[in-house]
Phi, psi and omega in degrees: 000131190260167189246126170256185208274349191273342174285008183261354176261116177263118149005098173237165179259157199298185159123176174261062171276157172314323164345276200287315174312330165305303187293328176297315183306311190296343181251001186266284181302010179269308195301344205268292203300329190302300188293288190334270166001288197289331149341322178259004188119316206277329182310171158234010161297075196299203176238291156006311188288295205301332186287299166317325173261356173295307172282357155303310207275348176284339181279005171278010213231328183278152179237131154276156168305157180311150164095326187253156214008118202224340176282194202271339193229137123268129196269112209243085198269167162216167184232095189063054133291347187016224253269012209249335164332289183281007167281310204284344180295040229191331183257001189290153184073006192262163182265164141230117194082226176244023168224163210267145184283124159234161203235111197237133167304105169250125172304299157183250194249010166240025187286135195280305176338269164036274189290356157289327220289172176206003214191117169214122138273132172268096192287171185273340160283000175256008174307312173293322167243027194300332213287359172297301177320294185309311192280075064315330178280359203292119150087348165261153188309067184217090173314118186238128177230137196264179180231340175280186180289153204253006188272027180232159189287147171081337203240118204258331188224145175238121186244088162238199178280163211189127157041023198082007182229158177276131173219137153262164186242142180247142177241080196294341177269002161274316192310332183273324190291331179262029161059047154263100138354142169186121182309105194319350203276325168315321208252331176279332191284344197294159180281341189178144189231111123327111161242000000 
């Protein structure tokens, strides 16, 4: 059986711990050597598997407003993920805080999944038609992270390639316009922070 990064990630509660602040870091200084590796062949690590724990470790990271998800699942959506899918099926069922993660598909901007999320990743074949998506999401509380560039309307995290590494950009004034909350320990690791 082979182990991707994510069985090496245990369940933690939400919240800011030194725990979890480690395990982020660790995964941050991890990645660069991670890509090298799979570049060459040797990793058993993707660069997908590497992406999937990055928002796993973002949903210990985010505060939604009082009132909002508030049920037992958090919901993790994704958009044109194409082969990065079935890395994210890999988180359904895992806890993050107390509540269990389920990883649900959107088609597009009338897709019922759409009003669960709590979580839309965009994948990079979705790029072109994302802007449908988002203004359906207009103004409600759903941290959205792209594989683009962070210099777009609607999109609070950007996870790309960066020198051979995953790096992200955080966009604080979409977080504040959809009231979502994000942990200074997040904004220092992030490559660039917008405010």
């Amino acid at each position: 059986m082979t182990k991707t990064i994510l069985s090496y990630l245990s369940p933690m509660r939400r919240g800011f711990t030194v725990v979890t602040a480690v395990m982020f870091m660790y995964l941050v200084s991890l990645n660069s050597s991670l890509l090298a590796a799979e570049n060459s062949g040797v990793s058993q690590v993707s660069e997908s598997q590497l992406r999937v724990a990055y928002v796993f470790n973002f949903t210990k990271f985010i505060t939604w407003p009082e009132g909002v998800n508030t049920d037992d699942f958090l919901s993790v959506c994704t958009y044109k993920a194409g082969p990065a899918y079935s890395d994210f099926l890999q988180l359904n069922e895992r806890v993050s805080g107390a509540q269990t993660i389920q990883v649900l598909d959107v088609q597009n901007a009338q897709d019922n999944n759409l009003n669960l999320c709590d979580f839309l990743y965009i994948g990079s074949a979705g790029a072109s038609t994302k802007d449908s998506v988002l203004d359906a999401l207009s103004g409600r509380a759903v941290l959205t992270i792209s594989e683009q560039a962070l210099q777009q309307p609607s999109v609070m995290v950007s996870l790309m390639i960066v020198d051979n590494k995953i790096a992200f950009e955080v966009d604080l004034q979409e977080l504040r316009k959809n009231a979502l909350t994000v942990s200074s320990y997040m904004l220092r690791l992030a490559m660039q922070v917008y405010e």
